[in-house]
C-alpha positions as CSV (number, residue, x, y, z in Angstrom):
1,X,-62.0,-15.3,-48.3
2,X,-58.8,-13.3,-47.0
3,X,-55.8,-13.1,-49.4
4,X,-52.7,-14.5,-48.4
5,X,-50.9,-11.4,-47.8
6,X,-53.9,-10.9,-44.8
7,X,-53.5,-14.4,-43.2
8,X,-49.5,-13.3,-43.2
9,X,-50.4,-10.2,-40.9
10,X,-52.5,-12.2,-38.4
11,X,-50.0,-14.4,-38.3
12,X,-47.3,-12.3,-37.3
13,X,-49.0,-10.5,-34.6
14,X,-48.8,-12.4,-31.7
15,X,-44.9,-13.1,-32.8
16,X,-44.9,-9.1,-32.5
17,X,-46.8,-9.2,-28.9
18,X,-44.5,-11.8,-27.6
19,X,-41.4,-9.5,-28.7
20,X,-42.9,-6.9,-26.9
21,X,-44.0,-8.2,-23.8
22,X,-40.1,-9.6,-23.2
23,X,-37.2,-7.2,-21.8
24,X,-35.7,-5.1,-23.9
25,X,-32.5,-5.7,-21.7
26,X,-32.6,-9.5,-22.0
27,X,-32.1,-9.3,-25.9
28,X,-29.0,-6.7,-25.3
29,X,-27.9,-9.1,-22.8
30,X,-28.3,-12.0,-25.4
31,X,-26.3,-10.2,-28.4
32,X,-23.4,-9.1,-26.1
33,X,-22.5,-12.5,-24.0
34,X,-22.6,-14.5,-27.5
35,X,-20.8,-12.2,-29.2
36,X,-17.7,-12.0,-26.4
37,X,-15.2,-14.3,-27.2
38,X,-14.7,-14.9,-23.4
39,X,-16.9,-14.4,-20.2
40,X,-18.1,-11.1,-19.2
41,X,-18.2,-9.3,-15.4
42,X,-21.4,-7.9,-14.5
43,X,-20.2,-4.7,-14.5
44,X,-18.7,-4.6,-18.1
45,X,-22.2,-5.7,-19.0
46,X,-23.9,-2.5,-17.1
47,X,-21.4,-0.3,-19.2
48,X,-23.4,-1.4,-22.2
49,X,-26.8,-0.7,-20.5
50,X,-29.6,1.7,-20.5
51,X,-29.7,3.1,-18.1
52,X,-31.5,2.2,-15.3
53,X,-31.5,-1.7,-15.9
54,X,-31.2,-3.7,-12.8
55,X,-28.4,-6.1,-14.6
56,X,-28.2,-8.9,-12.0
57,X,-32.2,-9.2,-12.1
58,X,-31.8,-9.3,-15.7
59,X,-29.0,-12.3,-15.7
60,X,-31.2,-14.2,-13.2
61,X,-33.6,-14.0,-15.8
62,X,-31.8,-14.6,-18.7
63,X,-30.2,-17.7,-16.7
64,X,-33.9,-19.1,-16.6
65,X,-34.5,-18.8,-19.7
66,X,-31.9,-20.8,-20.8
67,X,-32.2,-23.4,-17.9
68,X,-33.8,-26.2,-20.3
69,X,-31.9,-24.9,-23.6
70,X,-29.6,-26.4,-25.4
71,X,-27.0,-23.8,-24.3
72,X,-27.1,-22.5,-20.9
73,X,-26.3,-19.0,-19.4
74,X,-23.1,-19.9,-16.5
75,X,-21.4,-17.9,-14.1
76,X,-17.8,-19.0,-13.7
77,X,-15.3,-17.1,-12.0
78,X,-17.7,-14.3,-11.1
79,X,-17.9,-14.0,-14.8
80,X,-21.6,-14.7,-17.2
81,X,-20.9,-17.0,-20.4
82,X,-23.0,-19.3,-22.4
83,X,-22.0,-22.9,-22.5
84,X,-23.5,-25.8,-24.5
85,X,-25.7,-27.6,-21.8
86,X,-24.1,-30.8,-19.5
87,X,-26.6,-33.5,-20.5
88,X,-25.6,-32.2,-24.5
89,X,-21.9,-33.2,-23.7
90,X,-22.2,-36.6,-25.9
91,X,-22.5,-34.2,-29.0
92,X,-19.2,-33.4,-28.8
93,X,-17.8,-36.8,-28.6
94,X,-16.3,-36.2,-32.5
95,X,-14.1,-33.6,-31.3
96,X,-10.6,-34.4,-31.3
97,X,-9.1,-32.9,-27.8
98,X,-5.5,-33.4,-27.2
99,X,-5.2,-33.9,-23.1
100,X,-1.9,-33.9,-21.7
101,X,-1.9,-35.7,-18.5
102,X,-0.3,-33.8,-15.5
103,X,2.5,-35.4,-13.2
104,X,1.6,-36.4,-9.5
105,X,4.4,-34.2,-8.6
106,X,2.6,-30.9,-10.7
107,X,-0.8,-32.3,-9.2
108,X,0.3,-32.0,-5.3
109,X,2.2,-28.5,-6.6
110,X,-1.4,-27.3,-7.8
111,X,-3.5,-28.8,-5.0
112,X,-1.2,-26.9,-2.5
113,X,-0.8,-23.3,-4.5
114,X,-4.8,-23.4,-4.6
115,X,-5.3,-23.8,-1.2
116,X,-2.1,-22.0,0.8
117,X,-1.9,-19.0,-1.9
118,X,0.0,-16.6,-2.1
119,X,2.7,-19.3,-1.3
120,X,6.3,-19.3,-2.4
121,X,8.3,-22.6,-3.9
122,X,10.2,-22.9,-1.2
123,X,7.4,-22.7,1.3
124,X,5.7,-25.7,-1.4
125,X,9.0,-27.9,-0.8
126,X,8.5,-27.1,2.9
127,X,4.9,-28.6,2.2
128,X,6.0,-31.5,0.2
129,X,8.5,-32.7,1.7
130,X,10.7,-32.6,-1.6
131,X,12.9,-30.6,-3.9
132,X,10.2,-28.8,-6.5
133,X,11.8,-29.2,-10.2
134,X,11.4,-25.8,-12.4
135,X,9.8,-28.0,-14.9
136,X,6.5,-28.5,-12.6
137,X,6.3,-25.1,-12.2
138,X,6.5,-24.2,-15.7
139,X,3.8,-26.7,-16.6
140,X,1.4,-25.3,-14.5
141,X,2.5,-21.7,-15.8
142,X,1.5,-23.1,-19.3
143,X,-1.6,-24.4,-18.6
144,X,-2.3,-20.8,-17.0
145,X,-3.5,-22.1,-13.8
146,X,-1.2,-20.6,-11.8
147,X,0.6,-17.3,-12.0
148,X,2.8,-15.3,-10.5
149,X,1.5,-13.2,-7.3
150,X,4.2,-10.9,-6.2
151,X,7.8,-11.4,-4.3
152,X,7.7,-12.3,-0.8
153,X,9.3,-9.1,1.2
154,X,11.9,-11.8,2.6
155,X,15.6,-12.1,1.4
156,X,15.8,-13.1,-1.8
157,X,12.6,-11.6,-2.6
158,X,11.3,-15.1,-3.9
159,X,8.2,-15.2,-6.1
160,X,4.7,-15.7,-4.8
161,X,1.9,-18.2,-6.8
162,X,-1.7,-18.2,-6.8
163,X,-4.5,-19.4,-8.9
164,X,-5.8,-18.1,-11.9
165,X,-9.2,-17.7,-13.7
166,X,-8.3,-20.6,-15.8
167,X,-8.0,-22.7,-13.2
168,X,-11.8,-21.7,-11.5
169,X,-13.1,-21.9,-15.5
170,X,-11.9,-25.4,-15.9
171,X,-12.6,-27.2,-13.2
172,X,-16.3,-25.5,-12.8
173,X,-15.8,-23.4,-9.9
174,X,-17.6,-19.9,-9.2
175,X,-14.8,-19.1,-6.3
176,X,-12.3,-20.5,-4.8
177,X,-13.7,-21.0,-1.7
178,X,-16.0,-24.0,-3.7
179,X,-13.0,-26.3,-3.2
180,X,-13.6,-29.4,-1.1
181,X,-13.0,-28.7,2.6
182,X,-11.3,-31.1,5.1
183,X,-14.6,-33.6,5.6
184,X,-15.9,-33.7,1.6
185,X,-12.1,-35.1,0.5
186,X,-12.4,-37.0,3.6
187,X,-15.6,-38.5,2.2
188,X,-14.0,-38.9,-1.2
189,X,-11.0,-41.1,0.0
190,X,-8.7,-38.4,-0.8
191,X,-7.6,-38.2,2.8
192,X,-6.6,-41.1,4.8
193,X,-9.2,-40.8,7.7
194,X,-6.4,-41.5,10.5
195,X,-4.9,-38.3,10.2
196,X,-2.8,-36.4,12.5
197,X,-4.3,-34.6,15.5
198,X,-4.6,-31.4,14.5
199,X,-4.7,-31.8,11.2
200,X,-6.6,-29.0,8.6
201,X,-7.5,-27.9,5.6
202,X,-6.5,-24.1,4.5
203,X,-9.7,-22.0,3.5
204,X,-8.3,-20.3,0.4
205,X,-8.6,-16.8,-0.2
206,X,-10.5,-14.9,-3.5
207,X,-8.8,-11.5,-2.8
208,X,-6.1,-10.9,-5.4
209,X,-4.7,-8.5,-3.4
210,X,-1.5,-8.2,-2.7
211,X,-0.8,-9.5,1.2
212,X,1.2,-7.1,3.6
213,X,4.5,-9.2,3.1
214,X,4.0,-9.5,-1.0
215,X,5.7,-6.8,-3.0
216,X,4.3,-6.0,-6.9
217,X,6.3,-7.5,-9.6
218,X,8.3,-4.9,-11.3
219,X,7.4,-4.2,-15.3
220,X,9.3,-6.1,-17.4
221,X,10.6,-8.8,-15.4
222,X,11.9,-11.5,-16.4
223,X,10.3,-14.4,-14.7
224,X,11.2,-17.2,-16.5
225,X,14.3,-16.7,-15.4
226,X,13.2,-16.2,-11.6
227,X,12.0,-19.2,-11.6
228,X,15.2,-20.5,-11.0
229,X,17.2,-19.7,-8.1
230,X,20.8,-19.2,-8.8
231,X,22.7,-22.4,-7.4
232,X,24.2,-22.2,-3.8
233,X,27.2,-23.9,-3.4
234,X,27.0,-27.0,-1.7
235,X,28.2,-28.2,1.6
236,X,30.8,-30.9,1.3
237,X,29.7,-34.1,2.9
238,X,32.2,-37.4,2.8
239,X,31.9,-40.1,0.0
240,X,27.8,-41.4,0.6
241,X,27.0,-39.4,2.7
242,X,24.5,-36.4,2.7
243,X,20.4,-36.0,2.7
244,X,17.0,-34.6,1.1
245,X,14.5,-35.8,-1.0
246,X,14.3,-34.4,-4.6
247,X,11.5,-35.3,-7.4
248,X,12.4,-36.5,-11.0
């Protein structure tokens, strides 16, 4: 009869085979993506290894693997992170999450930065139709979906906005170019199907950067406080009189 410590060995043998006969590269791959505290580039993940290792074959693989897990192996943003699987969401129904609800007016400012970027307030007022408050800009600035770009080589040198990582991470998008084009919001009801002749949707850009007509922001700038155009004087007008649209 064999002894316990015998049945142990045989036991643990085809656990040892199994180890074996996986990737060496998958288990690096493994230790460093939980271990990040935010999503990693392939190429930070090559820095770590051997050399030799086909990195993107291994992530495909890894991705596989995962594919029917609990927690699943994502690329968001260009970017490879583990994420707790979509069907699994009801688990974390217990969580308390604090959402802050966003203004139409901060909505259309987003929805037009991510699709016209770089792009300047003024040219999102030429867009709207109306006066852009600094508050809608600084909410969006908190959230850290937007940020700022560069300074338009114009007079005034106004700021330019464009999307951020953040913004691509929450709302599930590898690149920008996965936002809905003209016929899918179109088929959504977001867009009134009589529209104008001529009428189109902006293919946005993922190049970050800097256009010909965008200068770099200077170190140490104080943008807060660029946010806010110093005041013009006004025009008099007679008692009623006078024009424009503004948002409250």
């Amino acid at each position: 009869m064999a002894s316990l410590a015998e049945v142990r060995i045989e036991e643990a043998e085809p656990m040892e085979n199994d180890s074996q006969a996986r990737p060496e590269e998958l288990r690096l791959l493994e230790a460093l993506l939980f271990a990040s505290s935010e999503p990693l580039d392939t190429a930070t993940l090559a820095k770590r290894m051997p050399e030799g290792v086909d990195v993107k074959a291994a992530l495909a693989q890894l991705q596989a693997e995962y594919a029917t897990r609990g927690v699943n192996l994502v690329r968001v943003a260009n970017k490879w992170t583990f994420r707790t699987a979509g069907d699994l969401a009801w688990l974390m129904t217990r969580e308390s999450t604090e959402t802050r609800r966003l203004s139409r007016a901060a909505i259309e400012v987003l929805a037009i930065i991510a699709y016209h970027q770089p792009v300047t307030r003024a040219e999102i007022e030429e867009i709207r139709g109306v006066v852009t408050s600094k508050g809608t800009l600084d909410v969006l600035l908190e959230t850290g979906w937007i940020k700022p770009r560069g300074r338009r080589k114009t007079p005034g040198r106004p700021l330019t906005f464009g999307t951020t990582e953040t913004f691509l991470s929450q709302f599930s998008l590898e690149q920008l170019g996965d936002l809905p084009g003209l016929e899918e919001l179109k088929g959504t009801g977001l867009l009134d199907s009589r529209l104008p002749t001529g009428f189109s949707v902006p293919t946005p850009s993922d190049d970050p950067a800097l256009r010909e007509d965008e200068d770099p922001l200077e170190p140490g700038e104080d943008l807060d406080l660029a946010l806010a155009p110093a005041p013009e004087p006004e025009p008099e007008t007679p008692e009623g009189g006078g024009e424009g649209g503004s948002e409250d």
